[in-house]
C-alpha positions in Angstrom: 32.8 1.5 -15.4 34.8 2.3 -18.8 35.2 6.2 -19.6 33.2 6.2 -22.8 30.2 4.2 -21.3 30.4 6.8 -18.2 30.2 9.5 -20.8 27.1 7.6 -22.7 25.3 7.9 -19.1 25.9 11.4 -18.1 25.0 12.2 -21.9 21.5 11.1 -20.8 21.4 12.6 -17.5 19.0 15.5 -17.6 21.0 18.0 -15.8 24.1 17.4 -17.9 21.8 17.9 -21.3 23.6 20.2 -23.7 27.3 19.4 -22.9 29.4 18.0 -25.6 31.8 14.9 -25.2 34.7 17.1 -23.6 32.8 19.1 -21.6 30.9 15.4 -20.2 34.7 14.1 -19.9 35.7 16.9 -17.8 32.6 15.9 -15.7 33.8 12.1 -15.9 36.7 13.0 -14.4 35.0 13.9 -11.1 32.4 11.3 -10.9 32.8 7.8 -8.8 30.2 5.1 -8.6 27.8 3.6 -5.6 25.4 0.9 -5.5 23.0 0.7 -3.2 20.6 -2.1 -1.6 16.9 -1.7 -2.2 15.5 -0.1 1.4 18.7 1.6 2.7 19.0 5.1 2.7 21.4 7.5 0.7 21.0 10.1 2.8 18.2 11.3 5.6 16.2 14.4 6.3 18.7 16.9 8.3 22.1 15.3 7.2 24.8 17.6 5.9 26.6 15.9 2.6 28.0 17.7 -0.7 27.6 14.6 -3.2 25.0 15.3 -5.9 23.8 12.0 -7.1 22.8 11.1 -10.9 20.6 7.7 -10.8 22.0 5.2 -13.7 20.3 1.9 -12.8 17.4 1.7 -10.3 14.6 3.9 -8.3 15.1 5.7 -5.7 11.9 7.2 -3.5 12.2 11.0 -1.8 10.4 11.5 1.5 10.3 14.1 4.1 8.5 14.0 7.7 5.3 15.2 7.6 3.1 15.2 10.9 -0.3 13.1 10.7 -3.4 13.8 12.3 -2.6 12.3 16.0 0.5 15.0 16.0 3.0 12.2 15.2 5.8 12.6 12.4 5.8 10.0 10.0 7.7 10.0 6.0 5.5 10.5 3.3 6.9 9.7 0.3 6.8 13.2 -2.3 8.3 11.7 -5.1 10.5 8.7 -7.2 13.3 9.3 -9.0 14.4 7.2 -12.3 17.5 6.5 -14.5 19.2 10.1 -16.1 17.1 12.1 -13.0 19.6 13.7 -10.2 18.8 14.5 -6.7 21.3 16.2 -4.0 21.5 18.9 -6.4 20.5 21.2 -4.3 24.2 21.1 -2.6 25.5 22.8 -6.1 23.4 25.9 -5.2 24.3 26.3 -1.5 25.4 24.3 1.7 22.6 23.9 4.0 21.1 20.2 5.3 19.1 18.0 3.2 16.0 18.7 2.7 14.8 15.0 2.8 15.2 11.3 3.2 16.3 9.4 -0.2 16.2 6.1 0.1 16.4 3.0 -2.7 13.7 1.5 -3.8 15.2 -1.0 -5.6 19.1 -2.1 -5.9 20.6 1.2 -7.4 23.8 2.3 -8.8 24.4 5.7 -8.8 26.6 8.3 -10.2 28.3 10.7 -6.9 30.0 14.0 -7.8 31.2 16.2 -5.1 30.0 20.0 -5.1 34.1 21.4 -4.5 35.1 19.6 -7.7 32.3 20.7 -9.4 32.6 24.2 -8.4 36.3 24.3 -9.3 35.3 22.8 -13.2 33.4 25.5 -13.2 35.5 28.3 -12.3 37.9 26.9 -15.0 35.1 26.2 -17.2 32.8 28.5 -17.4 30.4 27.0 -20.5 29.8 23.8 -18.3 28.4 25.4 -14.8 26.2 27.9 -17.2 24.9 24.6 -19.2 24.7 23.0 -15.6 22.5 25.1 -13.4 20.1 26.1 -16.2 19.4 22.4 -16.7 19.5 22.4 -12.5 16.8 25.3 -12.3 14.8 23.5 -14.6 14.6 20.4 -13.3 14.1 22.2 -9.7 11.4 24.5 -10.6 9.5 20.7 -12.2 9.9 19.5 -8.6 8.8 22.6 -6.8 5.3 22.4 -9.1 5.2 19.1 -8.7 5.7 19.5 -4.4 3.3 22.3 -5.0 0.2 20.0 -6.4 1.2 17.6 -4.0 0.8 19.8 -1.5 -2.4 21.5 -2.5 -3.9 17.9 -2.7 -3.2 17.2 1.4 -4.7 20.7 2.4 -7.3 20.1 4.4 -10.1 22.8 5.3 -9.8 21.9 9.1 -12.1 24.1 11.3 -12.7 26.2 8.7 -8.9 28.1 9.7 -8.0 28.2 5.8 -11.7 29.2 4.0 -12.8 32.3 6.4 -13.8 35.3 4.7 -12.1 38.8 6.3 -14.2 41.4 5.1 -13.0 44.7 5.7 -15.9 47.0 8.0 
């Protein structure tokens, strides 16, 4: 992948939105590519990594383990990611596991960027980690509402453990 057409992706990648054609170079600089069969996984629920990942071609889906009725864990799927959208990202913000499975839904190619070269553009460059993690926070506070109506859809009102009533006597 040519320099300029790696700029023209990350241009459109939501979490790089506001950074100007130096700025993305500096990024282009510490990006490599991947492609990815449709069904494998990037990474799994539990791993440890520090690659961000920027989708340019393909879909990837986001599950976690969730336990069904009979008590057995199982993925669920919580969400699919397009072209320009990011995931890992968490990684830039601090160093624990992943939080869940990604896997390809179709052949993808993706854009990797490790979170110690990333952390050392932004020491030297302030302007890009600012423009960075205020495009991260938004994009993470859409997927925590979006987790959130998920999640308020699969409540069940089992036993009736979630609707009593406490009154105070």
């Amino acid at each position: 992948m040519t320099n300029p057409k790696l700029i023209d992706h990350l241009r459109r990648a939501e979490i790089f939105l506001g950074l100007v054609d130096s700025e993305l170079m500096k990024v282009a600089a510490l990006c490599s590519g991947l492609k990815v069969g449709a069904g494998r996984a990037i990474f799994k629920e539990g791993d440890s990594g520090n690659e961000l990942y920027v989708i340019l071609d393909g879909c990837v889906r986001v599950m976690i383990n969730t336990r069904g009725p009979d008590g057995a864990f199982a993925p669920s799927t919580i969400n699919r990611l397009y072209p320009g959208q990011c995931f890992g990202e968490m990684i830039l913000l601090n160093s624990a596991a992943r939080s869940a499975t990604v896997e390809a839904v179709d052949p993808t190619t993706l854009i990797v960027m490790h979170e110690q070269d990333f952390r050392q553009l932004c020491e030297s460059d302030p302007r890009i980690g600012y423009v960075v993690i205020r495009n991260l926070a938004q994009d993470l506070a859409f997927k925590l509402r979006s987790s959130n109506l998920l999640l308020r859809g699969q409540i069940r009102w089992q036993h009736d453990e979630l609707g009593k009533v406490h009154s105070s006597t």
